[in-house]
VEXDREN-2710 file (C-alpha; in Angstrom, 1 decimal):
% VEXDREN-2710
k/r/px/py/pz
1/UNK/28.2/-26.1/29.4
2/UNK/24.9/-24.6/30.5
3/UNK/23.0/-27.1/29.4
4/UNK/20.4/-27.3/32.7
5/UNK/19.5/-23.9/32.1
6/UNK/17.9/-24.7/28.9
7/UNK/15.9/-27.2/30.1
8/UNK/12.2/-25.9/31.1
9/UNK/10.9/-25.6/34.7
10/UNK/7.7/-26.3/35.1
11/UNK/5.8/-24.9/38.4
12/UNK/3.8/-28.1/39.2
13/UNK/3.5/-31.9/38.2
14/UNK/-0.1/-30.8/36.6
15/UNK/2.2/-27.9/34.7
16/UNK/4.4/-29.9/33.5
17/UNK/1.9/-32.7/32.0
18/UNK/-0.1/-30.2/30.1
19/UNK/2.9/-28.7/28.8
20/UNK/3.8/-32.3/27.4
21/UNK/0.8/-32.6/26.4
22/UNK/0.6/-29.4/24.3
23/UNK/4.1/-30.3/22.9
24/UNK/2.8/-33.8/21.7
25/UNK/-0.1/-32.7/20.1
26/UNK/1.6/-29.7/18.2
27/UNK/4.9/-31.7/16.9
28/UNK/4.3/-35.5/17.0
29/UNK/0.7/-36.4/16.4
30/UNK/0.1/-35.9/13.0
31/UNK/-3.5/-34.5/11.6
32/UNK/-6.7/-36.4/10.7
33/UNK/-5.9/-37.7/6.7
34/UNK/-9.2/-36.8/5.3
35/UNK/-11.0/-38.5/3.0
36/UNK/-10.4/-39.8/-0.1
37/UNK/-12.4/-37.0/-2.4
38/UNK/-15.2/-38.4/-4.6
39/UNK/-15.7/-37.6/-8.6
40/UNK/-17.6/-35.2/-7.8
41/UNK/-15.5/-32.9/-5.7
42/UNK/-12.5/-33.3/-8.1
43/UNK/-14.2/-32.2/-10.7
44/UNK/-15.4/-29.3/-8.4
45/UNK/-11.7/-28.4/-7.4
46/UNK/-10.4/-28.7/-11.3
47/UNK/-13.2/-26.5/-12.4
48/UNK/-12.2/-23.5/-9.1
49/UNK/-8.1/-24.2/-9.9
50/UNK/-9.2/-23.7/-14.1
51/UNK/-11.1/-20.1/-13.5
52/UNK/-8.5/-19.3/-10.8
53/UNK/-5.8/-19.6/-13.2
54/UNK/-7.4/-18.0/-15.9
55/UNK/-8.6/-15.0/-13.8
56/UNK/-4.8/-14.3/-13.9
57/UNK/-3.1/-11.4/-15.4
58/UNK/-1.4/-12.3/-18.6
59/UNK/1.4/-9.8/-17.8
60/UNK/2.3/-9.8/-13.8
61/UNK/5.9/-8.3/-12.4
62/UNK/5.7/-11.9/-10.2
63/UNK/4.7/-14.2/-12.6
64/UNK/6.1/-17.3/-11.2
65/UNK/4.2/-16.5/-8.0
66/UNK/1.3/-17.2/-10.1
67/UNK/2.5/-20.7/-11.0
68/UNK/0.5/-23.5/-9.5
69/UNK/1.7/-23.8/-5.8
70/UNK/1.0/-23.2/-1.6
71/UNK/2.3/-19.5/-2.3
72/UNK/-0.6/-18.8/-5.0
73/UNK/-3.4/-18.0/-3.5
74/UNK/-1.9/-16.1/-0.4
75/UNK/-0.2/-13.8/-3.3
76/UNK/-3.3/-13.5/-5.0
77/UNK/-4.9/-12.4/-2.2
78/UNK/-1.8/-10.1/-0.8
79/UNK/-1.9/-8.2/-4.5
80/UNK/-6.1/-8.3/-4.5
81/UNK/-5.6/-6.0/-0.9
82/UNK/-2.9/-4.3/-2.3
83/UNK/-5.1/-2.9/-5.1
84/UNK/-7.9/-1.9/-3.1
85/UNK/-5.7/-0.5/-0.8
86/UNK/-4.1/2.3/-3.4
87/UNK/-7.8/2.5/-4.6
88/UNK/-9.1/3.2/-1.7
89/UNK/-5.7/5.8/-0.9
90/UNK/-6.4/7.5/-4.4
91/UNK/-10.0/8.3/-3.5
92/UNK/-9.3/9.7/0.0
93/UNK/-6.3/11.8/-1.6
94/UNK/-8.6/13.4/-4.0
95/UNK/-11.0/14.1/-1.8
96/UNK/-8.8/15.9/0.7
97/UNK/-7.0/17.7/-2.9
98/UNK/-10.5/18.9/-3.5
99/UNK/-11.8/20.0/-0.4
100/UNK/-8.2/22.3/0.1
101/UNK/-8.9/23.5/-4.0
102/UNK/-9.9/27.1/-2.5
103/UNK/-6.6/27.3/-0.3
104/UNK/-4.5/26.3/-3.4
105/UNK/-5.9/28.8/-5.3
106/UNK/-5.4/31.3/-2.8
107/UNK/-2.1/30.4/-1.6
108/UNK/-1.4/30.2/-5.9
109/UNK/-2.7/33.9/-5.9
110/UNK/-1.1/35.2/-2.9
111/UNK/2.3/33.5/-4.8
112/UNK/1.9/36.0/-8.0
113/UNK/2.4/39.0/-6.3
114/UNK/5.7/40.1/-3.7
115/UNK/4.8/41.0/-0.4
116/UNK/4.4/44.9/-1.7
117/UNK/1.6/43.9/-4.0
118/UNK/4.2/44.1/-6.8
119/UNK/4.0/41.5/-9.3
120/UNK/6.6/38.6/-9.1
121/UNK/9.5/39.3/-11.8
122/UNK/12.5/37.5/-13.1
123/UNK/15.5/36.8/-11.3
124/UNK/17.9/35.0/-13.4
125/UNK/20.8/33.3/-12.7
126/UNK/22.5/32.7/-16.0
127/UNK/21.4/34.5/-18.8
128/UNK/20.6/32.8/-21.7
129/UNK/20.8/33.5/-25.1
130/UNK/16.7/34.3/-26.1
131/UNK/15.2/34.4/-22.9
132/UNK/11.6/34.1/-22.3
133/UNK/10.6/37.5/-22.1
134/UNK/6.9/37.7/-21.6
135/UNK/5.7/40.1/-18.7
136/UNK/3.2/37.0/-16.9
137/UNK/5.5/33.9/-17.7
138/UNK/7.2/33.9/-14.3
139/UNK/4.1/34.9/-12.6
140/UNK/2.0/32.0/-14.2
141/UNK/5.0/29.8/-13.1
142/UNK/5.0/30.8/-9.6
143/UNK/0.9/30.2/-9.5
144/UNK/1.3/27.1/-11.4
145/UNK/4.0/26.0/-9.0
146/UNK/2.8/27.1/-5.6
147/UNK/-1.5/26.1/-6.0
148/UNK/0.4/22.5/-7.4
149/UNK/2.1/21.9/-4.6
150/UNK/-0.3/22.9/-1.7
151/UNK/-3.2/20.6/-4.0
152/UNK/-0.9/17.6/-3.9
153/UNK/0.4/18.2/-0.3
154/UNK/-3.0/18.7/1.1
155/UNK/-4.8/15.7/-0.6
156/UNK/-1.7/13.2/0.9
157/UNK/-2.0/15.5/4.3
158/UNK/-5.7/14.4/4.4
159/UNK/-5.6/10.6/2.8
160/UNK/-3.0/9.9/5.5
161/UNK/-4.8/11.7/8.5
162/UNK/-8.2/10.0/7.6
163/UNK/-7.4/7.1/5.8
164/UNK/-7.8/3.8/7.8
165/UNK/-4.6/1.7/8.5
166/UNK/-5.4/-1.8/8.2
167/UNK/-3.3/-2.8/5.1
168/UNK/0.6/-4.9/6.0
END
């Protein structure tokens, strides 16, 4: 039907022989066979594939990934980045959770008391049947709570402001 306009167009006759020429040497010439390997280098390649393999994990969520195949190193390597990725994420996350320790404290401190300076109470919604009825229980929760949540929202604020993204 529209067959001609799937053919290419080539600007010039020089065009057009480079293009073939391209198209030759990516689909129908066929690579240099190397060499036959020697002893030597066999012995050299069994040795690498035998502390390859038993570098392994003995438990691994992909384990037939780690079977002998083209796929094994590139997983290998894909989990080895993976792991130094989430190290590297876990270091800059507890840095940034330290350096914003004061304002979690504060913001925990400011969180104990109402806006009147009255100290945080109570409010139930069901009543239970023994109740917790210490005077600082709901006032530890609320420090607890609030100096939690700006520590762990602060160290991922700063691992993923300064963190470099070069991983996938």
């Amino acid at each position: 039907m529209n067959f001609h306009l799937s053919k290419p167009i080539y600007d010039t006759k020089e065009d057009q022989v480079r293009q073939q020429r391209i198209r030759e040497a990516d689909y129908i010439l066929e690579a240099a066979v190397p060499g036959v390997p020697d002893r030597e280098t066999e012995l050299e390649y069994m040795q690498w594939l035998q502390d390859d393999i038993r570098s392994d994990p003995w438990i691994s969520q992909h384990f037939k990934k780690l079977m002998a195949g083209p796929k094994r190193v590139p997983h290998k390597n894909n989990t080895e980045l993976s792991k130094q990725y989430r190290v590297q994420y876990m270091f800059y996350f507890a840095t940034g959770a330290l350096l914003c320790w004061p304002l979690a404290m504060w913001v925990g401190n400011k969180a104990q008391t109402s806006k009147g300076g009255v100290p945080v109470y109570p409010m139930q919604r069901f009543i239970h049947n023994f109740p917790n009825i210490h005077p600082m229980r709901t006032t530890w929760r609320k420090f607890r709570r609030y100096s939690v949540f700006t520590f762990i929202g602060a160290g991922a604020l700063y691992a993923n402001t300064y963190m470099p993204k070069y991983h996938m």
